[in-house]
N, C-alpha and C positions, 0 to 999 in steps of 0.2 A: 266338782263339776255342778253339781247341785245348787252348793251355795252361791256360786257364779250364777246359774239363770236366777237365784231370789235377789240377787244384787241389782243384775239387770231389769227386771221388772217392777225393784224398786225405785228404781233410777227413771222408770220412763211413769210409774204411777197412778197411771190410771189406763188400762186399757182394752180394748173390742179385739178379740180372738174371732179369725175367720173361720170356724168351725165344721169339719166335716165329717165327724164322727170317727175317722182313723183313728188309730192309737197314738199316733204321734201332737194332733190338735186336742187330743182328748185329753194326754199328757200336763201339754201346756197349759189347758184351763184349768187343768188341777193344782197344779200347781199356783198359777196365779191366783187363784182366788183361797188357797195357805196363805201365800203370802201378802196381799192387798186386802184391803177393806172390803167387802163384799158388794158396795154399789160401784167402785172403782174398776170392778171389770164386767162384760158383756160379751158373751157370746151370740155372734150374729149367723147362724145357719140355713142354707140357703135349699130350699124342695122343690128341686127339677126333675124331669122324667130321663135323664143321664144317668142318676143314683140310682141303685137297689133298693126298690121298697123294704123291704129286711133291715136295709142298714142303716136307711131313714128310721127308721122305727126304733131302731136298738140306741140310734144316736140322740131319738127327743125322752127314750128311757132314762139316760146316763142323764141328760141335763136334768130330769125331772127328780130321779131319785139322790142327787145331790145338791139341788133346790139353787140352783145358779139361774144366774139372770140371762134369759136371752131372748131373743128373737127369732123369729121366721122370716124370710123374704121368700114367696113364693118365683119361679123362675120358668119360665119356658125357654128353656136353649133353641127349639128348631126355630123359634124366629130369628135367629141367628143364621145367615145364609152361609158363612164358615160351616158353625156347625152342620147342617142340614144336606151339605153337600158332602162332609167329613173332608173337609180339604186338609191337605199336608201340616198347615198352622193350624189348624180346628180350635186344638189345646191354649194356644197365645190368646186368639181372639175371643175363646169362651171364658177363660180365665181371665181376660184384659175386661170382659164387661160384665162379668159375676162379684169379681172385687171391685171395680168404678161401684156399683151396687151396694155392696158391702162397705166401702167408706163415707159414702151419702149418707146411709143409714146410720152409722157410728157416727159421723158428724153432728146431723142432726137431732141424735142422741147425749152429744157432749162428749165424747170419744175421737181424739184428736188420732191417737196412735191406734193403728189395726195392724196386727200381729198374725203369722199364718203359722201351721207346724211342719214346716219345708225345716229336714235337717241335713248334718252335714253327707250322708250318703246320696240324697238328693242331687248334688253338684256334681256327681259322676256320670250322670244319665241322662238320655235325652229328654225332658221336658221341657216344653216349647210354654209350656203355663208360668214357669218361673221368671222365664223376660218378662211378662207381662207383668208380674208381681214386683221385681227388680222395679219397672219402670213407673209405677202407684207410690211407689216408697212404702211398700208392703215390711213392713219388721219379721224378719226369721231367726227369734231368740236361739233357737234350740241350732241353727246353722252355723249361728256366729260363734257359741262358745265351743262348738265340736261335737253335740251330739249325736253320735251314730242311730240307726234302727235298733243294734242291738242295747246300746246303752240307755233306752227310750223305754226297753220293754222291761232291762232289767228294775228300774226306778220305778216304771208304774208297775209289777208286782210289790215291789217292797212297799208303795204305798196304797197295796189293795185293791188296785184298780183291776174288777174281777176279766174283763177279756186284754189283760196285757200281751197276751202272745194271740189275738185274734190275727188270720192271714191278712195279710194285706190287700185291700181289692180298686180296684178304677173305674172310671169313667166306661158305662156300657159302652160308647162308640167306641172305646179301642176291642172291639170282637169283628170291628168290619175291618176292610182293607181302605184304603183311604178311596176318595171319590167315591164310594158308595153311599147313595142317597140314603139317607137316614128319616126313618119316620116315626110315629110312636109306637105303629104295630112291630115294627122291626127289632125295636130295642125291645119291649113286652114279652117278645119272643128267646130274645135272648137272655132276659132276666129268668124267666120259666122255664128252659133249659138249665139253665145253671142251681134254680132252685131243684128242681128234679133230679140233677148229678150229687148236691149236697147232702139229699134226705139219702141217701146213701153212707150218707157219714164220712164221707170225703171234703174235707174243708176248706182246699182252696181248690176252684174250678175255673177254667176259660173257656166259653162255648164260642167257638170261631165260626163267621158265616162267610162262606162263601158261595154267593148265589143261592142253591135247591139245596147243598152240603152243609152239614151241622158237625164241625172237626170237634173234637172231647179232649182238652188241654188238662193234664193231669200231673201229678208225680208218680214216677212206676209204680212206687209200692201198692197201688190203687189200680194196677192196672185189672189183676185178680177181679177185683170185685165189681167193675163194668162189664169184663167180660161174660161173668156168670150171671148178668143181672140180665137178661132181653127184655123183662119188662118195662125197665127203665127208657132203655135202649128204645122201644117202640114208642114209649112216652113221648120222649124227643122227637123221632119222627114225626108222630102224629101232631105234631105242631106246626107241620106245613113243611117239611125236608124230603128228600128223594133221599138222599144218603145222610149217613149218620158215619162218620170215622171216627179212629182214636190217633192221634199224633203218637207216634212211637217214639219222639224225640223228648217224650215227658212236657208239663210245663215250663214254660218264660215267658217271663216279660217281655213285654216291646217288642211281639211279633214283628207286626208292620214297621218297624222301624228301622229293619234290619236293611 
């Protein structure tokens, strides 16, 4: 499977990785750049106020401490009136003009091919971003030849890559319900929530807003350690909520989409 994406990558030869600090984009530019000449690939990464500062941060770590070429494009989504509104396509139309972005930039860099890390457990789920991608002629090496999430993490341990089993995290506007207006204070809000459930040493978090209510998306095994925590608990609050809940249904994906 391995030697399948180096064939692939050598087949296409030079290319711009849309890069978003997951493990799965993180993967693919490791790899590519094993297997390509080093000015041959580019990583193009995009700092919007949608990402986690944490993971903005961890993601220009990894480019830096592996000395790969890339870029910045900085990005304001809420001029995005999709975005802004959190409409039902939010996802299509912020990904249909983050990537137009991204292959401008790779063009006009000499990067014919721009590549994302959509793999093949992707195709089961509702992301409304992958039309968008589909329809750019966005490349998703890692979809085409079969790679799953777990087959992704197991490759980037074997080749060292120190957060291969880091949780997986989205776009802050999936913590609203759709049509809730989105602003910068709103997401800020939700990102500092979440940072404040993590310092607890719970790893993957979903802080849901609804309205005045700050719902606590968790896995059980976690649930212990919110409960005994009020300090936290009042953290959260004191962030501007009236109520503060715990989902008893544990964490998932794609609340809103259900």
């Amino acid at each position: 499977m391995l030697q399948k994406l180096k064939e692939r990558l050598k087949e296409l030869n030079k290319v711009a990785v849309a890069y978003s600090g997951g493990i799965d984009s993180s993967f693919l530019l490791y790899i590519a750049n094993q297997t390509l000449p080093k000015e041959n690939v580019l990583a193009i990464i995009v700092n919007g106020q949608m990402v986690a500062r944490q993971d903005y941060k961890e993601a220009i770590e990894f480019l830096k401490e592996n000395e790969f070429n890339y870029i910045e494009i900085p990005y304001d989504a809420l001029e995005l009136k999709e975005f802004r509104n959190n409409d039902k396509n939010r996802c299509y139309y912020c990904k249909k003009s983050i990537m137009t972005k991204i292959k401008e930039v790779a063009k006009s860099n000499g990067f014919e091919n721009v590549l994302d890390g959509n793999n093949f457990d992707d195709i089961k789920v509702f992301r409304p971003g992958n039309k968008a991608a589909k329809e750019l002629q966005i490349i998703s090496p890692l979809e085409e030849i079969g790679f799953t999430k777990q087959d992704i993490r197991k490759y980037s341990k074997e080749c060292g890559i120190k957060f291969w089993n880091k949780p997986s995290n989205s776009c802050l506007a999936t913590r609203f319900p759709y049509d809730t207006i989105l602003t910068n204070e709103s997401l800020n809000k939700v990102e500092e929530a979440e940072k404040i459930i993590k310092n607890l040493n719970i790893p993957k978090v979903r802080v849901r807003i609804y309205n005045d209510t700050a719902r606590i998306d968790i896995d059980r095994q976690y649930f212990e350690v919110i409960l005994n925590n009020e300090t936290a608990i009042e953290k959260v609050k004191n962030l501007g909520f009236k109520f503060v809940t715990l989902n008893l249904f544990g964490l998932k994906s794609g609340n809103f989409d259900e």
